[in-house]
C-alpha positions, 0 to 999 in steps of 0.5 A, a space after each residue: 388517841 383521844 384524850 381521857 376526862 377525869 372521873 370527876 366530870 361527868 355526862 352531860 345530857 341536858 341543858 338543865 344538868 349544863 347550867 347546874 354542873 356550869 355553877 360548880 366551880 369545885 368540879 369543874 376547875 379540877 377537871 380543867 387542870 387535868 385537861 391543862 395537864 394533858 395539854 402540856 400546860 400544867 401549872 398554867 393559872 385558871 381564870 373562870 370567866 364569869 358570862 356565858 353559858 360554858 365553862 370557859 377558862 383564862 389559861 395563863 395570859 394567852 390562851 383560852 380553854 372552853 368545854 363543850 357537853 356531849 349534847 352540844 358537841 357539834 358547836 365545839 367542832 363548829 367552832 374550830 372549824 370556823 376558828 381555823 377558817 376565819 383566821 387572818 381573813 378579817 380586819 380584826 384578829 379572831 382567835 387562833 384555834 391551837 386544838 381541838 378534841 374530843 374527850 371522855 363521857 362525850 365532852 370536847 374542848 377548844 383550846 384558842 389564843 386569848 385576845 388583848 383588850 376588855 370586853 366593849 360592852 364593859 368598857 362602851 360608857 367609858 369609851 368618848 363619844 367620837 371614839 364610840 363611832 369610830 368603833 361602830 364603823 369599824 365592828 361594820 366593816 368587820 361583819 361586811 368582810 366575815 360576810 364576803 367570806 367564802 362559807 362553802 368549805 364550812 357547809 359540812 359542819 355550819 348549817 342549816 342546810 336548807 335556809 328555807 327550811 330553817 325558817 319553817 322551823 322556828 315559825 313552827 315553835 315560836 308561840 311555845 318558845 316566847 311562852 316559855 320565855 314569859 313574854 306576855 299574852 299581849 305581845 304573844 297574840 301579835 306574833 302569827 298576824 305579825 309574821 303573816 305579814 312579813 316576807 322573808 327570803 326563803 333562799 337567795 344570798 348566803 353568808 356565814 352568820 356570826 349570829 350573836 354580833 354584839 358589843 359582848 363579842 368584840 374587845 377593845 384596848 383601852 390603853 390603844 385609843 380604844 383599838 377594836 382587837 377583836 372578835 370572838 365565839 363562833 360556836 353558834 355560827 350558821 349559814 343563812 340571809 345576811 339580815 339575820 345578823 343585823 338582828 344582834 346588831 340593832 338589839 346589842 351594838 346600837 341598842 335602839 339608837 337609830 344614828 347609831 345603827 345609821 352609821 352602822 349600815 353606811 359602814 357596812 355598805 348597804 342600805 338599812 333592811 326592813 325594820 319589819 324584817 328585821 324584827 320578824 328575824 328577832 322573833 325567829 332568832 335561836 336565841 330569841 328572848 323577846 320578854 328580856 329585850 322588852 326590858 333592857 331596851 327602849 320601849 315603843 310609843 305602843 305596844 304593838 309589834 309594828 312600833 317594836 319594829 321601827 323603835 329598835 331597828 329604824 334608822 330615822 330620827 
């Protein structure tokens, strides 16, 4: 019998309603103790975790509780689902998923173990140089196992169904969603000749895509000779061409530095993709924010896509 919301949490219908209701601590920590209520963890301390863009809660020191909205419902299941596959197949700890519902007014939660460690993009400018290495090797070896993990027991909740037809989607919206973004006419005007030019793979190889592979997403322990222990949210998983997340991995793990992203792919074990494809997967990407990108990371010596594509995902120099 599912479990019942308080009042106090509403429908959520819109990603608008989400980040203003995501800003409302008062109603949403009452709420998260009535679901730890529910749970058998009454009394258990709350800790609101400041990033992301669901709420998501420290439950004591060893769990994690995250809320899901009616409209993204899907990703709760999609990241149970994964959670419970992935668990002890690779060569860092994941979360272990210990429930997952569906609640009143459509809202879902996922109840996981916390990982040890900090955040390795908190902790990246205090970690050695050789120990930074060290943890771009192992974070390699880390996406090559989820990438050999068989994704078919995943295939009724992970998508997309058809990789071709994925990709016709996003080309479709492109100009529109990096408009809205704010990414400026010069950039925009490059993007159709760009993709033109660029041949991706309608189908081929498929793997299960973590899709946000950053240094956001991995923990490491800095009282264990900054031990990588693990690897986190799942919930926008997809099933698709490996390449897709080496977008993530040159934007958020290497950021532009091409010995880093050198290494990263000898660790991997497979020669370094096309920087063109690369960033045509950047422009295509769900998450894409391509005016952002230009101002976190290094700037090319023109602006032109194609020097964009060599400075962010080039392994020379």
């Amino acid at each position: 019998m599912p479990l019942r919301l308080p009042p106090m949490l509403p429908s959520v219908d819109t990603s608008e309603e989400l980040d203003a209701m995501v800003r409302d601590e008062a109603l949403l920590r009452p709420a998260a103790q009535d679901l730890c209520a529910h749970l058998g963890l009454t009394g258990a301390r709350l800790v609101r975790f400041d990033d992301g863009s669901l709420p998501v809660y420290a439950v004591g020191g060893t769990l994690v509780l995250k809320l899901f909205p009616g409209f993204e419902a899907a990703e709760g299941v999609r990241e149970a689902r994964v959670l419970s596959h992935l668990w002890g197949q690779l060569p860092v700890p994941t979360p272990r998923l210990h429930a997952g519902e569906m609640y009143k007014n459509g809202w879902r939660y996922v109840l996981m173990s916390r990982l040890p460690g900090v955040s390795l993009s908190t902790a990246w400018s205090r970690i050695p140089a050789v120990e930074q290495d060290r943890i771009v090797d192992e974070a390699a070896e880390t996406l090559a196992a989820l990438h050999s993990v068989d994704w078919k027991p995943l295939a009724d909740v992970v998508g997309p169904a058809d990789w071709g037809t994925f990709l016709r989607r996003q080309r479709a919206g492109v100009l529109e969603h990096h408009r809205a973004a704010g990414l400026p006419k010069p950039w925009l005007d490059q993007i159709p000749g760009f993709l033109d030019a660029v041949r991706l793979p309608a189908s081929g190889e498929r793997v299960l895509l973590h899709t946000e592979f950053m240094r956001e997403h991995l923990t490491v322990d800095p009282q264990d000779g900054w031990r990588l222990t693990g690897l986190f949210d799942f919930e926008p998983a997809m099933i698709g061409d490996p390449a897709y997340d080496f977008v993530s991995v040159g934007l958020f793990m290497s950021r532009g530095d091409p010995r880093l992203l050198r290494r990263f792919y000898q660790a991997y074990g497979r020669p370094p993709h096309d920087p063109y494809q690369l960033l045509a997967y950047t422009l295509l990407h769900v998450y894409s924010d391509l005016a952002w990108y230009l101002r976190e990371m290094p700037a090319p010596p023109h602006p032109r896509l194609d020097a964009l594509a060599e400075t962010w995902f080039g392994t020379d120099g």
